[in-house]
N, C-alpha and C positions, 0 to 999 in steps of 0.2 A: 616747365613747358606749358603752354598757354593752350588752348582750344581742342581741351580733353572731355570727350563726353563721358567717356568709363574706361577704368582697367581692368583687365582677365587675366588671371594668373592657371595656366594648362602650358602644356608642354606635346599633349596627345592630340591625337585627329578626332574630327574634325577641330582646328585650331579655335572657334571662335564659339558664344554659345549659340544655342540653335534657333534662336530669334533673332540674328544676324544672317540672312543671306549674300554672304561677301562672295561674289565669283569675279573671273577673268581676270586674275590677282597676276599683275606685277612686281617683283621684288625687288628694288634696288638698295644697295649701300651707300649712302650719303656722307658728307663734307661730314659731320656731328659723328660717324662714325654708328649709327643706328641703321637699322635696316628698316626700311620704309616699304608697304604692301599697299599699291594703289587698284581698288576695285570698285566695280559699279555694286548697287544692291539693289536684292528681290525686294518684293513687296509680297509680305504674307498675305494681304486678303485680295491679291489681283492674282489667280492661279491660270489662267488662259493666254499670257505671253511673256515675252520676257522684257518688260517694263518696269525700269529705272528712270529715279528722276533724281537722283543724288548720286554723287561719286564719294568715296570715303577714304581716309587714310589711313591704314593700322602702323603704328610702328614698335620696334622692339629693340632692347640692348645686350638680350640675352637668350632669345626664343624661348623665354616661359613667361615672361612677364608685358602683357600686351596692352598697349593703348592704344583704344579704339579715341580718334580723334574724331570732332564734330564734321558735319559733310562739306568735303571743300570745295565743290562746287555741285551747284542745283542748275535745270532747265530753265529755270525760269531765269536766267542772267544768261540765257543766249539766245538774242534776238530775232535772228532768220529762224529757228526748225517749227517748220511748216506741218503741214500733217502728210501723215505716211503714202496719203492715196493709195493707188491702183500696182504702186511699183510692191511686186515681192521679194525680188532677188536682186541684189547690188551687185553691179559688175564694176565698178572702178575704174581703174583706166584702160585695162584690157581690150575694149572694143565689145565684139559680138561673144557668147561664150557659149560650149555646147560639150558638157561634158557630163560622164554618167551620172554622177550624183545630182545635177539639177536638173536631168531627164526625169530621174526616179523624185525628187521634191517637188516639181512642177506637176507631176504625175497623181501630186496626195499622198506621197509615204510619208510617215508617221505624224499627218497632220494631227490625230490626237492621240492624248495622252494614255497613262494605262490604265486611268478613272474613266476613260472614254468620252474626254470632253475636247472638243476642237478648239485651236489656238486658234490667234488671231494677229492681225498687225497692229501696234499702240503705233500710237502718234509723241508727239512732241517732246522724244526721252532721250537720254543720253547714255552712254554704256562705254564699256573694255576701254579704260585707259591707259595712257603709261607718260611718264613719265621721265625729267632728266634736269640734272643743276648744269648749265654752261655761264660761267663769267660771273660768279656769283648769285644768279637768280634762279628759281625754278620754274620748269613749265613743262603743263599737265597737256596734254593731246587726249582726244576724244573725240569719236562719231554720232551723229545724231540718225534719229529717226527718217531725215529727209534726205541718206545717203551722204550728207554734207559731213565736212571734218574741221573741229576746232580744237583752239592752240589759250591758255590762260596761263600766266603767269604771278607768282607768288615771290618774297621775300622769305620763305620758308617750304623747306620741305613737304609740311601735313599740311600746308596751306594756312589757310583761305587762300582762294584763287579767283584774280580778278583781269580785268585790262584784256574779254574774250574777244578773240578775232577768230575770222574764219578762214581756214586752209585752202592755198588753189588746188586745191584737189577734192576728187570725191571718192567715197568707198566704205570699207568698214576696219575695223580692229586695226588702228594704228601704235606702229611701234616705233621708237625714236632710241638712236644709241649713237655716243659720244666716243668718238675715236682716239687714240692714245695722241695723235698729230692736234685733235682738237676741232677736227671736223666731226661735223655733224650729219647725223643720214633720218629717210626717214621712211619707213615701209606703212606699206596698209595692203588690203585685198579680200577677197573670196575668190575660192574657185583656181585665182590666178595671184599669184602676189607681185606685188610693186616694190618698186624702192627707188632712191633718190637721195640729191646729199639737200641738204637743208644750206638756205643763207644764212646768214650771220645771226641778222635780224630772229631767228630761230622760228618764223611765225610764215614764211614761206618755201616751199621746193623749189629747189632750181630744174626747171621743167629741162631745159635742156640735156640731164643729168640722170633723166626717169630711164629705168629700166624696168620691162615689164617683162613677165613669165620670170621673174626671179626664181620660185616655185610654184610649180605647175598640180594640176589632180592626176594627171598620167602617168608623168616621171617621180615626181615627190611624196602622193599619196597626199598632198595638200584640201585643206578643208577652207582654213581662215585662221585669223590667231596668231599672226606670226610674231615674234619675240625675238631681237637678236643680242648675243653676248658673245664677250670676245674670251679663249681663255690659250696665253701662248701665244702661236702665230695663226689661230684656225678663229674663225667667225664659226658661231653657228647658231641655225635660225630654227627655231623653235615653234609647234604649230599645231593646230587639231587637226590630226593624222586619221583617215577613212581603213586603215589596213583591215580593220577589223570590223568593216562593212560599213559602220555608222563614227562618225568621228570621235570616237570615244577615249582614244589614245593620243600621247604628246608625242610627237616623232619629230626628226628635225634632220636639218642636210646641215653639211660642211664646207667650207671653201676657205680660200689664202685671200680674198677680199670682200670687202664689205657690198660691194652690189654683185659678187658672184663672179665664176658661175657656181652652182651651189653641188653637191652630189649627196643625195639621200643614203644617211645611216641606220635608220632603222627607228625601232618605238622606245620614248626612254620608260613609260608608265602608260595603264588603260585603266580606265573605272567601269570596264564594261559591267563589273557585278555588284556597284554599289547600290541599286536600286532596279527595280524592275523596269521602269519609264528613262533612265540613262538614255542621252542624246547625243552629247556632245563634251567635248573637255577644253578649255583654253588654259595657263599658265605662263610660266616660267622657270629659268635657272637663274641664280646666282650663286654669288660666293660671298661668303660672310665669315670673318674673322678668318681666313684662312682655311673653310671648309665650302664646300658644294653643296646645293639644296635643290630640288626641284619643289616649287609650288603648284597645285592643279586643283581641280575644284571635282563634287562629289554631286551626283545627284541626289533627291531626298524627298521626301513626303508622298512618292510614287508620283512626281510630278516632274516632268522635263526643265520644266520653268522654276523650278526653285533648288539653287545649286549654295554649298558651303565648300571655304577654303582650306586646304590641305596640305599637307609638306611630307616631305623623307627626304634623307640625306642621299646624295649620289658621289659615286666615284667614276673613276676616269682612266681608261688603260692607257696602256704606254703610246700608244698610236693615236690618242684624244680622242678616239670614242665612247660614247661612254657606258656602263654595264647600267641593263634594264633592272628596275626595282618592280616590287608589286606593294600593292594598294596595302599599310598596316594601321593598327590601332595607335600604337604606342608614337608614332610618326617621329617628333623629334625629342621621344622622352624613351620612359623604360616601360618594359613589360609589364604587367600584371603581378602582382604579388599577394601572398595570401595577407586578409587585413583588411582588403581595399575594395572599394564597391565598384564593380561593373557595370557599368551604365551601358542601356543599349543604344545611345548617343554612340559611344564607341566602335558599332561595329563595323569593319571594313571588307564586307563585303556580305549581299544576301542572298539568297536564291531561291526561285519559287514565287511566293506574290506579295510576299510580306516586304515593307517598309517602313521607314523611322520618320516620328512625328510627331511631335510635342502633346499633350494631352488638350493643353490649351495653347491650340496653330499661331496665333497672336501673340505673345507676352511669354509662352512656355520658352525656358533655358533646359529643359530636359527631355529628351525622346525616351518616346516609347516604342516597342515593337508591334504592328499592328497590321490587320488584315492579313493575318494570318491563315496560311493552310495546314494541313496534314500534311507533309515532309521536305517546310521550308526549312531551311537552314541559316544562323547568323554565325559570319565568321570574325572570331576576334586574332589579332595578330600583335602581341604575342602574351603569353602568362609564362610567368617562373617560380616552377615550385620545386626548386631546388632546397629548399629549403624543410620540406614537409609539407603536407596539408593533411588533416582528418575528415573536413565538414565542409558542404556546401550550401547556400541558402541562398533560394531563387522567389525573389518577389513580382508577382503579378495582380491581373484583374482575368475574372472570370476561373474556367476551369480549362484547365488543358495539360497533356504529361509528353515532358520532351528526355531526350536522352543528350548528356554532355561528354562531348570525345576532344581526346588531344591527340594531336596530328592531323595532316591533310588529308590523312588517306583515314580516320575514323582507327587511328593507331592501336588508342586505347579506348575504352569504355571507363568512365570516371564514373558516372552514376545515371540513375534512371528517376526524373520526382514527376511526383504528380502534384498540380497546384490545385485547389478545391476552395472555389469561390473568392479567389484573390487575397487568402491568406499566404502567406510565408510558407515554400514546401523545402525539408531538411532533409538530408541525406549524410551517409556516412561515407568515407571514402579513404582511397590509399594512393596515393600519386606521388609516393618522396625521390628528388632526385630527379623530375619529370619538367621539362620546358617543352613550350612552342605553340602552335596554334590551337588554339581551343574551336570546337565547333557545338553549339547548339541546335539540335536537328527536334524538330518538332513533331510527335508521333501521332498526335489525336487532339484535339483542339474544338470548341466550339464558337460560334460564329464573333464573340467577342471577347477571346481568348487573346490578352497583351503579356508581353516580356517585360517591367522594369530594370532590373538588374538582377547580378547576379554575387555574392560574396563567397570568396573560398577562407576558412579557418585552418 
């Protein structure tokens, strides 16, 4: 396979290392029979927007073993995107839009961050793609900075992607899905979602064919993001869901046809706690080898603007709704065992003010815990020590003494260390026969008090 920048071999959450900011991850299963994850990327030293100027491909033939492919398409090979101006909020085709959440964004809510620096609008970038193979070729869709939407096509899956045209339509987070008949559709929106079946040509909407309020913020709890797959006889459209105040959740509606009408079932996943600065969530579902996956992305470095891509496997009741998961470590691997180093890259969820961040923000593959207070908490999901364990060994920097519990509810008390001066603090302990959530609650800390990992013997 040709236009490989690097392989990762993980199976855990966050899927990629942590100098990869891969979000708005689409997942399809390809012609090759690989599953292909199409997403825009952060830029570690631009922290004030969400500005992408490369789109990339990951793919997989086993979900542990990852190749990150070179960027398959850049900004600079699309001619029109203009600079962002004066416009803050895309309405698409919609018309006029007025509803609470752009009351409260128009208003200044959570224009910044939880470093307390104010974003901003970039210009000339491109973001949340997705993807699809019809008739032998591929082609990538994607929004730009100037509301505009464009369409590139590839002789392969990861790309390179070239031959960009641009979409009679405007808006943001387009999603394209290929019918079992072979028709083609193709959504985008905020606020309001769109859809439409696509011509042949795959590089235009048949405008006559648009339907708008597919999913609504009123009825749907709709943000942006929407995603559609088919599984059965039920479409369902996938989407950053507001239920939980801030679009932090994947929620999605149902319907017997591809432009609707849709009826909201609920939230499949939320990252409200993966980081204190959490904004927002976009993803997907598929099905790969005969199983179900949702992908969604994580926020990180207590910054809204720099998100990492995530997986858990989902199921599906007998009625095709499907059972909500929560945010874990192990995502599409196994739990913790004693032996294995704990990285605080892994944890799935924080609380308090503490979050995860490479030592060195540029080039670092490994988080640290950091900015820390007195009774944050990191949660890991899951460890098994069914097996026995005797010993714990928690590596940091500075001085600070935390207490490690298994269970949600602080079940058990595993041990109490103190770290002293960023040596190695050892503990003895008794947990045989014990699985499930580990929690690191931090008791007394001083101002430059970090978590590296953690090892159980």
């Amino acid at each position: 396979m040709d236009n490989i920048e690097r392989i990762y071999c993980n199976s855990r959450n966050p899927i990629l290392p942590s100098n990869y900011l891969i979000s708005d991850v689409e997942g399809h299963q390809m012609q090759d029979g690989r599953l292909y994850l199409y997403g825009d990327v952060g830029n570690p030293e631009i922290d004030d927007t969400y500005e992408s100027y490369v789109l990339k491909v990951v793919s997989t033939s086993d979900m542990k073993k990852w190749v990150i492919h070179n960027s398959c398409l850049c900004s600079e090979q699309i001619p029109w995107v203009q600079e962002a101006g004066d416009s803050k909020w895309i309405f698409s085709e919609a018309g006029e839009v007025d509803t609470p959440m752009l009351r409260k964004l128009n208003a200044g809510y959570r224009e910044t961050n939880a470093k307390g620096k104010k974003g901003r609008m970039a210009s000339s970038f491109i973001y949340a793609p997705d993807a699809a193979e019809y008739e032998g070729k591929y082609y990538l869709y994607f929004p730009c900075s100037d509301s505009s939407e464009g369409v590139a096509v590839s002789e392969e899956p990861q790309g390179p992607f070239h031959d960009v045209r641009r979409m009679n339509c405007k808006g943001i987070d387009p999603a394209v899905f290929v019918d079992d008949d072979g028709q083609a559709y193709y959504y985008w929106g905020q606020f309001r979602g769109c859809g439409a079946k696509l011509k042949r040509n795959m590089t235009e909407i048949d405008r006559s064919t648009m339907t708008i309020d597919l999913v609504t913020e009123e009825e749907h709890h709709f943000h942006e993001g929407m995603s559609i797959r088919k599984r059965g006889n039920y479409y369902y459209c996938i989407y950053a869901d507001i239920t939980s105040t801030d679009p932090t959740s994947l929620g999605y509606a149902m319907s017997k046809s591809p432009l609707g009408p849709y009826e909201y079932k609920g939230v499949i996943i939320d990252n409200k706690e993966c980081d204190p600065d959490t904004w927002n969530n976009h993803g997907s579902i598929v099905e790969f080898k005969g199983s179900w996956y949702v992908f969604y992305h994580r926020t990180v470095r207590g910054n809204k603007f720099f998100r990492r891509v995530c997986a858990e496997p989902i199921e599906f009741r007998e009625d095709g709704t499907i059972i909500p998961v929560i945010m874990t470590s192990q995502g599409l691997g196994e739990p913790f065992r004693p032996g294995e180093d704990i990285e605080m890259t892994y944890a799935c969820g924080l609380l308090g003010t503490c979050y995860l961040e490479p030592e060195d923000p540029i080039n670092g593959e490994h988080d640290v815990l950091k900015n820390i207070s007195c009774g944050d908490t990191a949660i890991f999901r899951y460890v098994d020590f069914s097996s026995g364990v005797s010993s714990v060994k928690v590596s940091g920097n500075s001085t600070g003494t935390i207490r490690l519990y298994l269970g949600e509810e602080r079940n058990l008390l595993l041990a109490e260390l103190t770290i002293h001066g960023g040596e190695d603090a050892f503990s003895l302990i008794e947990a045989e026969n014990k699985t499930g959530t580990l929690l690191v609650e931090v008791l007394d800390c001083d101002s430059k008090f970090q978590i590296k990992k953690i090892r159980f013997e």
